[in-house]
N, C-alpha and C positions, 0 to 999 in steps of 0.2 A: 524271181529274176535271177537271183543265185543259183539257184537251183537248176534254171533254165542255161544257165552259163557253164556250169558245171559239167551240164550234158554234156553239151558243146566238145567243150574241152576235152573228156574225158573219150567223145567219140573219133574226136578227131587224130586221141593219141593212141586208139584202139587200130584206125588206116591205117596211120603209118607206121605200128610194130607188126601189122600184119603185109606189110607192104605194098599196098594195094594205092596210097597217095590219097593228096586231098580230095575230096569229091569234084566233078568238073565246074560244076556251080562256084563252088570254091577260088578255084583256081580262077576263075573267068571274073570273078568278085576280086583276088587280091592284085590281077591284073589291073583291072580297072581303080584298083586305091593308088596302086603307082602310078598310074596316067595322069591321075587325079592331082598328085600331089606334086607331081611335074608340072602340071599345067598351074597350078598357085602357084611353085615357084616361079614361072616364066613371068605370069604376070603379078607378082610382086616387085622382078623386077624392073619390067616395065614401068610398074608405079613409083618408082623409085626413081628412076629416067624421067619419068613428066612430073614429077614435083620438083628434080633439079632443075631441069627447063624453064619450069615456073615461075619457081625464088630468081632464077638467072635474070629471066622476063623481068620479072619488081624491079629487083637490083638497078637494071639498066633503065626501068622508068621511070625508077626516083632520083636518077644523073638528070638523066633528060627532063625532066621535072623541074630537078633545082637548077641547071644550064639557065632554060628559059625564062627561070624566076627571078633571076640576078640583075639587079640595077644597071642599066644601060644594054642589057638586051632586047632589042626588037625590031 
């Protein structure tokens, strides 16, 4: 695994002092990591937005909850 990693490394710093760049495979792969990791953050924080929505939801349930629950309401 080290060893396998090493290659790697060692190949990839062999491209670019000979100038030739990452492989396309490469590039098309660290493309796709940034996509990637755009897209988690978008939808983090969407998740983020629909738990605040959510708690706000409760919040306002447990008004109307206790409104209704109060002696002399009904």
């Amino acid at each position: 695994m080290l060893e396998g990693r090493l290659s790697q490394l060692i190949g990839e710093q062999v491209f670019a002092e000979a100038g030739l760049g990452a492989p396309e495979s490469t590039e098309k792969l660290q493309q796709r990591i940034v996509q990637l990791e755009q897209d988690n953050a978008d939808a983090k924080l969407k998740l983020d937005e629909a738990l605040e929505d959510l708690e706000a939801s409760r919040a306002a349930n447990r008004e109307l909850t206790r409104a209704l629950n109060q002696p002399g309401c009904a």
